[in-house]
C-alpha positions in Angstrom: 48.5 -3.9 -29.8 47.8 -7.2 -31.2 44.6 -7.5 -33.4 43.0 -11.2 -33.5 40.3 -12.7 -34.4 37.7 -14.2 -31.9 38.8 -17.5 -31.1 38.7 -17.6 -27.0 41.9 -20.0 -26.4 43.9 -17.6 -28.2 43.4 -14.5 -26.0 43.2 -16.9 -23.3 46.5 -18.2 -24.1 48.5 -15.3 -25.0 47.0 -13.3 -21.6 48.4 -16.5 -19.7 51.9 -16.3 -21.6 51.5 -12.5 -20.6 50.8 -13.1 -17.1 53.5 -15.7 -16.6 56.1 -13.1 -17.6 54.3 -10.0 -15.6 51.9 -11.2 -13.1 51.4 -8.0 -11.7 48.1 -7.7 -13.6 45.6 -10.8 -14.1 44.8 -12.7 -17.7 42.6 -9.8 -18.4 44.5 -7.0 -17.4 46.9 -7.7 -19.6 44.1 -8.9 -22.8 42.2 -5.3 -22.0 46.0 -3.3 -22.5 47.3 -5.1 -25.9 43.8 -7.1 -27.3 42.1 -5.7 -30.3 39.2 -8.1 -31.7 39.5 -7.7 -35.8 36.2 -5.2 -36.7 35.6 -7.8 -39.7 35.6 -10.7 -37.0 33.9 -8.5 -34.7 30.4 -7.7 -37.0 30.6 -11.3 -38.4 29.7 -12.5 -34.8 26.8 -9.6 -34.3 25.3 -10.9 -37.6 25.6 -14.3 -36.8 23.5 -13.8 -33.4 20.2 -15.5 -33.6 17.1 -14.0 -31.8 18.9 -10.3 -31.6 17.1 -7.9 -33.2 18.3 -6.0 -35.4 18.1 -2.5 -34.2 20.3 -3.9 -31.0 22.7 -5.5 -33.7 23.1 -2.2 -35.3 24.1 -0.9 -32.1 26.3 -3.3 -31.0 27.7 -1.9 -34.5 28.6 1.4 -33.8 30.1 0.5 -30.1 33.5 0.2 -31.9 33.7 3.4 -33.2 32.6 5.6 -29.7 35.5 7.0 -27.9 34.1 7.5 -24.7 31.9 6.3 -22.8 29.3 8.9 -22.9 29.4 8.6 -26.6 28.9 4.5 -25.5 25.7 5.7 -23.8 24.5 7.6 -26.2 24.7 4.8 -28.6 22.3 2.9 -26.8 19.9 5.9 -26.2 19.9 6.1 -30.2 
């Protein structure tokens, strides 16, 4: 697992290299198996969003932490 921060052409770069070597699975396939966005980068973008309110920020929040996808749903029933 590699955990980065949010810059695009990074991930985009690394799934290519990835690709190149294994292209059995596309850019994303291989970024969705290895890519972990850093949680501090992560909430530093949610705050950052203009014209979000903040009950859907807080949300966005807590996606991190579910471990299914129910628990995703549930999220966004809260």
């Amino acid at each position: 697992m590699i955990i980065a921060d949010a810059h695009k052409g990074q991930a985009i770069g690394l799934g290519s290299f990835l690709h190149e070597r294994y292209p059995s699975m596309t850019i994303e396939e291989h970024l969705q198996h290895i890519y972990k966005l850093c949680i501090i980068h992560y909430k530093r973008n949610i705050n950052n969003l203009r014209n979000v309110p903040d009950e859907i920020k807080n949300v966005m929040k807590v996606i991190p932490n579910c471990k299914t996808q129910a628990e995703v749903k549930e999220a966004f029933n809260y």
